[in-house]
C-alpha positions as CSV (number, residue, x, y, z in Angstrom):
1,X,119.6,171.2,32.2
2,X,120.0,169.9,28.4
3,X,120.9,173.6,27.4
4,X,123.5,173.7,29.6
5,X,124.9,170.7,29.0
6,X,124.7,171.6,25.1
7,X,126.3,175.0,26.0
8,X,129.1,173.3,27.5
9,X,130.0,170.8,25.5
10,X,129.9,173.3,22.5
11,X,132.6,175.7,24.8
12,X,134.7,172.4,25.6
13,X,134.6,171.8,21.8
14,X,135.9,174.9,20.7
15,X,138.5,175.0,23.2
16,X,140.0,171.5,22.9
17,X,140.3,172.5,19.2
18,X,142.5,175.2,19.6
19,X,144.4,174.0,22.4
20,X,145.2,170.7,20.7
21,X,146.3,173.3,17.7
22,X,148.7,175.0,20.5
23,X,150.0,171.9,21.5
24,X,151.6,171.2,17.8
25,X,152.6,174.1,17.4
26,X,154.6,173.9,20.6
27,X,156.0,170.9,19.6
28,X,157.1,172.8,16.1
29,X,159.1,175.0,18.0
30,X,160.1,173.4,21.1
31,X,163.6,174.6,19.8
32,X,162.9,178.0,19.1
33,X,163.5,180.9,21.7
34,X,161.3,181.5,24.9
35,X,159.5,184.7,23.7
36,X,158.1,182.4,20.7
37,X,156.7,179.8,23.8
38,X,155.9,182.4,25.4
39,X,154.0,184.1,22.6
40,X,151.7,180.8,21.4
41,X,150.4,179.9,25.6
42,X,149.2,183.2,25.2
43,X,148.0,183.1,21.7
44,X,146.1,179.5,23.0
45,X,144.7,180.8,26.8
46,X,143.1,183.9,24.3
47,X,141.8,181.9,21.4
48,X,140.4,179.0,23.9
49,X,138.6,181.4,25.4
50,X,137.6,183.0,22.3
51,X,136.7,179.9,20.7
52,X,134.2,178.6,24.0
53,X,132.5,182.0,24.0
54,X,131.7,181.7,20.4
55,X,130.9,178.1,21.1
56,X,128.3,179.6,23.3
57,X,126.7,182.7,21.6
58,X,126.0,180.5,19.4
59,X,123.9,178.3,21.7
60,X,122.5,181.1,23.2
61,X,121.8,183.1,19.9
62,X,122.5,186.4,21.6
63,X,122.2,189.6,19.7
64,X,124.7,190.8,17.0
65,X,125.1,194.2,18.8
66,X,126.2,191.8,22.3
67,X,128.0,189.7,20.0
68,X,130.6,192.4,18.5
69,X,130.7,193.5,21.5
70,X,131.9,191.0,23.4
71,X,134.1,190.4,20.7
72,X,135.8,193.7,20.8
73,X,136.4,193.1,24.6
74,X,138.1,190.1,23.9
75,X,140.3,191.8,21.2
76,X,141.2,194.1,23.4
77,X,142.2,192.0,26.5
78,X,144.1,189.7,24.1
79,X,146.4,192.3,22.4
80,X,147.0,193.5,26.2
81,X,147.8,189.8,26.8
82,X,150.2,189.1,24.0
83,X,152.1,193.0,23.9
84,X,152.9,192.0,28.0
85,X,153.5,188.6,27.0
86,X,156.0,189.5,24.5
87,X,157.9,192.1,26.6
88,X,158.1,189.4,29.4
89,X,159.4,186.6,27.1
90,X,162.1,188.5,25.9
91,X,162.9,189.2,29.0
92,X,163.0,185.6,29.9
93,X,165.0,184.7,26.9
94,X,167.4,187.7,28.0
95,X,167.4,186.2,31.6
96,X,168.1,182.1,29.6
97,X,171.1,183.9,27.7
98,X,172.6,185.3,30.6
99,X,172.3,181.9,32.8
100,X,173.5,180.2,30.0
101,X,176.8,182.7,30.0
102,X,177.5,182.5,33.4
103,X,177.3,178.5,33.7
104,X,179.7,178.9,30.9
105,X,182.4,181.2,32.5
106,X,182.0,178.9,35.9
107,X,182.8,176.2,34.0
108,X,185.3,177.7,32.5
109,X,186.8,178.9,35.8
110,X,186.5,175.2,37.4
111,X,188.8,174.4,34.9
112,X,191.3,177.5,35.1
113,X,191.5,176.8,39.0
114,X,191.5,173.4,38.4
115,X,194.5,173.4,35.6
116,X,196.7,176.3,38.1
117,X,196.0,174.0,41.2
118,X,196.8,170.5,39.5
119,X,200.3,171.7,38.4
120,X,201.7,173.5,41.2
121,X,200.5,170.7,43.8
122,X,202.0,168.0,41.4
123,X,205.5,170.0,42.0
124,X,204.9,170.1,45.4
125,X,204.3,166.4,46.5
126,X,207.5,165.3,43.8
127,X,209.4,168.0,46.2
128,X,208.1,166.9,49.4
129,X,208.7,163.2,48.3
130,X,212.1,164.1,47.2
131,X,212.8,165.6,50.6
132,X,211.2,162.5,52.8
133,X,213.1,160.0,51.3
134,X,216.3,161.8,51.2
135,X,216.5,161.7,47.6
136,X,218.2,165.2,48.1
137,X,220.4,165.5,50.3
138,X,222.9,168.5,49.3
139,X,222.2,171.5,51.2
140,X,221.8,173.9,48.3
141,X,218.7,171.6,46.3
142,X,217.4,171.3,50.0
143,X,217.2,175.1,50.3
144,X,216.2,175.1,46.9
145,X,213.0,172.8,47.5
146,X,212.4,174.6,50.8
147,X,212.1,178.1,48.5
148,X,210.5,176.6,45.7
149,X,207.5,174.7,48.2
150,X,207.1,178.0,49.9
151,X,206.8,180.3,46.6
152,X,204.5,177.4,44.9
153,X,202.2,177.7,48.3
154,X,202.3,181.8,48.3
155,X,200.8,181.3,44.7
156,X,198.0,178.9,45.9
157,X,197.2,181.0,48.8
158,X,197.0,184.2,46.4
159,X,194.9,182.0,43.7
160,X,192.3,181.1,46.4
161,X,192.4,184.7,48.4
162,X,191.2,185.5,44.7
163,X,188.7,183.0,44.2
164,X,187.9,184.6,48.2
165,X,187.2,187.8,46.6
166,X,185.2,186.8,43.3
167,X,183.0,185.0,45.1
168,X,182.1,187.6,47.7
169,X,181.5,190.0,45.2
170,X,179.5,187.5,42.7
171,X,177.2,187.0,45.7
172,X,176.5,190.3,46.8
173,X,178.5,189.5,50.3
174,X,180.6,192.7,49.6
175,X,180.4,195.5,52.4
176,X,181.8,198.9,51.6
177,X,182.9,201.0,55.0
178,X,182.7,204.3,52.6
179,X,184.8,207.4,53.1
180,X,187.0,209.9,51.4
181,X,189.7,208.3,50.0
182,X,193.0,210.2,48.6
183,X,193.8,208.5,45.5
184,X,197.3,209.2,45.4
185,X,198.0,207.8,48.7
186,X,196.1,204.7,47.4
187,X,199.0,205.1,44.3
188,X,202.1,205.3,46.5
189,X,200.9,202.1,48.3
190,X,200.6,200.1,45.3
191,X,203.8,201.7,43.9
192,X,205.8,200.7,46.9
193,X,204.3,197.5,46.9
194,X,205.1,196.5,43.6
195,X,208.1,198.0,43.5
196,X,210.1,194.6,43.7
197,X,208.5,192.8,41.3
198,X,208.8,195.9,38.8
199,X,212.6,196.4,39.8
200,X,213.2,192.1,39.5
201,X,211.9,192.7,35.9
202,X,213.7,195.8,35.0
203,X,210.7,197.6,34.8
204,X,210.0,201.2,35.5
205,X,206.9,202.7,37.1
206,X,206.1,206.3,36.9
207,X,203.3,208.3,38.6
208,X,201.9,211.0,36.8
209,X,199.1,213.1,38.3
210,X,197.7,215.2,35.2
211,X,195.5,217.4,37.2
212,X,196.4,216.7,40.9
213,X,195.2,213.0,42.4
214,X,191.8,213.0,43.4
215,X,189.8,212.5,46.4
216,X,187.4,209.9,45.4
217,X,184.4,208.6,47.7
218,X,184.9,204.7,48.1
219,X,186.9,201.8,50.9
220,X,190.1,202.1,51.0
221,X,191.0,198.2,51.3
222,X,189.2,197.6,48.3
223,X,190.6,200.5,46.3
224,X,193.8,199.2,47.2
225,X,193.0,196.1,46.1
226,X,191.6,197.3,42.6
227,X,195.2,200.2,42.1
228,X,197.2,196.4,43.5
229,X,195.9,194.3,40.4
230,X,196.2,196.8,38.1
231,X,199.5,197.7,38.6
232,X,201.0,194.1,39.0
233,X,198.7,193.0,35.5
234,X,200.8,195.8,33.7
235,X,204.0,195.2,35.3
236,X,203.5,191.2,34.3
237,X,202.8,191.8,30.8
238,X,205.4,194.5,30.1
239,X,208.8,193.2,28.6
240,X,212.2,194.2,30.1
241,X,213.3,197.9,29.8
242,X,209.4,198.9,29.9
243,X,207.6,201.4,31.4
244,X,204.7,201.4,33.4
245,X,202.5,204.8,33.8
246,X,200.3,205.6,36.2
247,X,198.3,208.8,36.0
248,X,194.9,210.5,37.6
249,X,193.1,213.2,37.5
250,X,189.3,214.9,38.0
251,X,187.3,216.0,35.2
252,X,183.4,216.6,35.3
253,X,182.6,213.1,35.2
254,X,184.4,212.3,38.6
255,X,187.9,211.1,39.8
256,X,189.9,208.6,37.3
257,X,193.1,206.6,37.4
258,X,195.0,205.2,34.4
259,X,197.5,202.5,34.3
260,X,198.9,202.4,31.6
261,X,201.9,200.1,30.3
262,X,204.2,198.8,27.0
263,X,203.0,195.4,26.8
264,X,202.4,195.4,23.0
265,X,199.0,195.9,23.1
266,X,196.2,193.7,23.6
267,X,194.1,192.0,19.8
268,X,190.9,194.2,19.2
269,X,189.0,190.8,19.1
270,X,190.2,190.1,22.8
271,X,189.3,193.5,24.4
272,X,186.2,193.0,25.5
273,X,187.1,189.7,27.5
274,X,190.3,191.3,29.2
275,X,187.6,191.6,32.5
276,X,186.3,188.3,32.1
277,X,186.9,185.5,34.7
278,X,189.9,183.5,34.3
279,X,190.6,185.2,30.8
280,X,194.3,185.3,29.9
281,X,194.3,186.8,26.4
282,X,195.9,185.5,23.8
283,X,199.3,183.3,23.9
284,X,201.5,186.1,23.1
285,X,200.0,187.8,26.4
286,X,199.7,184.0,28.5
287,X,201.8,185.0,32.0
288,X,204.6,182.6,33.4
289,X,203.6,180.6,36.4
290,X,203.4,184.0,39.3
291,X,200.5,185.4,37.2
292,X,198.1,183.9,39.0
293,X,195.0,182.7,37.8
294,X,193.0,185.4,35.6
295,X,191.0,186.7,38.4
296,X,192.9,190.1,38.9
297,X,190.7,191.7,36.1
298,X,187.8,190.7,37.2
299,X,188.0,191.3,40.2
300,X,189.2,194.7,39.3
301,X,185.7,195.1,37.3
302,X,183.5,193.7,40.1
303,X,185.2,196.2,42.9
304,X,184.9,199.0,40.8
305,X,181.2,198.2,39.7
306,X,180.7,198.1,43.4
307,X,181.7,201.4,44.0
308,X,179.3,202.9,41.2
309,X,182.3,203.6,39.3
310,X,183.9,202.1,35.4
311,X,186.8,200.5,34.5
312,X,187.9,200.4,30.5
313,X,190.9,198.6,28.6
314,X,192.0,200.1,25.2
315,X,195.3,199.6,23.3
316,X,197.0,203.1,23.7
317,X,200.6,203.5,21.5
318,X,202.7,200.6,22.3
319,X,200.6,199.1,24.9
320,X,197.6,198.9,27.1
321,X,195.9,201.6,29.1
322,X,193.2,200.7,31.8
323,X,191.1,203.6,33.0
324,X,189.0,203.7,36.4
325,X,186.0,206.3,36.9
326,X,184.8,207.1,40.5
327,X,182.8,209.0,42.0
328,X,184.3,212.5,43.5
329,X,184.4,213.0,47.2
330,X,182.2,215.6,46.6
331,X,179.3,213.6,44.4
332,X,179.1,210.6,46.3
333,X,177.5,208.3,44.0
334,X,175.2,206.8,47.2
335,X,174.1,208.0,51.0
336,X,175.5,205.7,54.2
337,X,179.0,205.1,55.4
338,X,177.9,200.8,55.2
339,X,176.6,199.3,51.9
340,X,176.5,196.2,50.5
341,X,177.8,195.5,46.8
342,X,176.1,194.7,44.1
343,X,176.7,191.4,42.3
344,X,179.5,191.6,39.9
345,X,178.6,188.7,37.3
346,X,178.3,190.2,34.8
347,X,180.0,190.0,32.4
């Protein structure tokens, strides 16, 4: 009974030794990344281990030959250990970075939303005041408030449809009723669609089919939707007298669509946030009051992502040109008619 106890105590030994070590050196880098924590548990689990079996060959004076190996065992279970515990700490301080980004852009959208709510309901309740107490009486700032209230509401009821959207699509709530779609019937919607606010701007929209529109494999509300926002971004952006372009074709790749417009072009250092949530560019770019608020993009990006397709911005001669991928009719890019999409938040 002695020996055991003796055996015992000198494995407890051992192991308390290195894991008070472990414990320090957690506390040394309780600011460093998770692979690092990651990487010293395992190192301590291993060496404790380590460190009681010695405790106890040494008791038990085993053989050298059962001595090495054990030993190599151990070395071999422990650079197992600490190669999968590597690859899963980085991929835990992958997983950190990313939650860390999208509390950021929520954030960051709370106040957007917050900000293009405050202002227009402000307007609203001076109006509606105005109107109760008969502060305005004449019938042409009467007609005026009445058009005013009812433009100011249209643009909250498009601001949450949006916020509708992104959030059906950040959740995975999306469900696609895929089909063939004609592309260019998609086009002449949107056209016709936006051809009042392009007209009220003095803006003019051309449709170019390089190679014929294509028949893509997708829904047809959403791809509406997606054609919708693209359309309307570049005819926001685009100064009087412009042009906005929008072309199509099929190449190897699939079915495509390109809007393209005269906006000026977009700063290099902002391209890669034109899809972001609630992004607005830079002030040069910053849309009056009807633009919404900065969820047309991104939306854009998660209904396209849905559809197993890509959408691209690049600054193409005295503007911007977005470009959609989908798959063709003919290479669906999944099986089933009813699918649900996958998250959007990305990015």
């Amino acid at each position: 009974m002695r020996d055991v106890l003796n055996t015992f105590l000198m494995a407890l030994s051992g192991s308390l030794v290195v894991a008070l070590a472990g414990l320090a050196a957690l506390r040394a880098l309780r600011r460093r990344s998770v692979t690092a924590h990651v990487v010293v548990i395992l190192l301590v689990s291993v060496l404790s281990v380590l460190a009681g079996i010695l405790g106890a060959a040494m008791r038990m004076f085993i053989s050298d030959h059962d001595l090495h190996v054990l030993l190599i065992v151990i070395g071999t279970a422990a650079t197992v250990s600490l190669a999968v515990g590597l690859w899963s700490g980085r991929r835990l301080a992958r997983a950190s970075i990313w939650e860390r980004e999208a509390e950021a852009r929520r954030r960051e959208l709370v106040a957007w939303v917050s900000h293009d709510l405050r202002t227009p309901l402000a307007g609203l309740r001076a109006m509606a005041e105005a109107l109760d107490d008969g502060v305005v009486s004449d019938p042409e700032t009467v007609a005026e408030y009445h058009r005013r209230i009812s433009a100011e509401t249209d643009r909250m009821a498009a601001l949450v449809d949006d916020l509708f959207e992104l959030s059906r699509i950040n959740a995975g709530a999306l469900r696609l009723a895929v089909a063939d779609v004609p592309l260019g019937d998609v086009v002449s919607d949107a056209i016709a669609s936006a051809e009042p606010l392009a007209t009220a701007g003095h803006i003019s929209i051309v449709a170019e089919p390089s190679t014929g529109w294509p028949v893509v494999r997708g829904s047809m509300p959403e791809l509406s939707r997606v054609v919708n926002n693209l359309v309307r971004n570049a005819i926001r952006y685009t100064p009087p007298d412009g042009t906005v372009t929008v072309t199509g074709g099929q190449d190897d790749a699939g079915g495509w669509l390109a809007v393209s417009d005269t906006c000026g072009g977009i700063a290099e250092a902002d391209l890669p946030r034109v899809f972001d949530v609630a992004f607005r560019g830079t002030p040069a770019r910053t849309p009056d009051s009807s633009a919404g608020g900065g969820l047309g993009l991104a939306i854009v990006r998660g209904l396209v992502e849905a559809h197993q397709g890509t959408v691209s911005a690049a600054n193409a001669g005295d503007g911007c040109r977005f470009v959609v991928r989908l798959p063709s009719a003919d290479r669906p890019a999944r099986a089933g008619t009813d699918r649900p999409a996958a998250p959007a938040v990305a990015g």
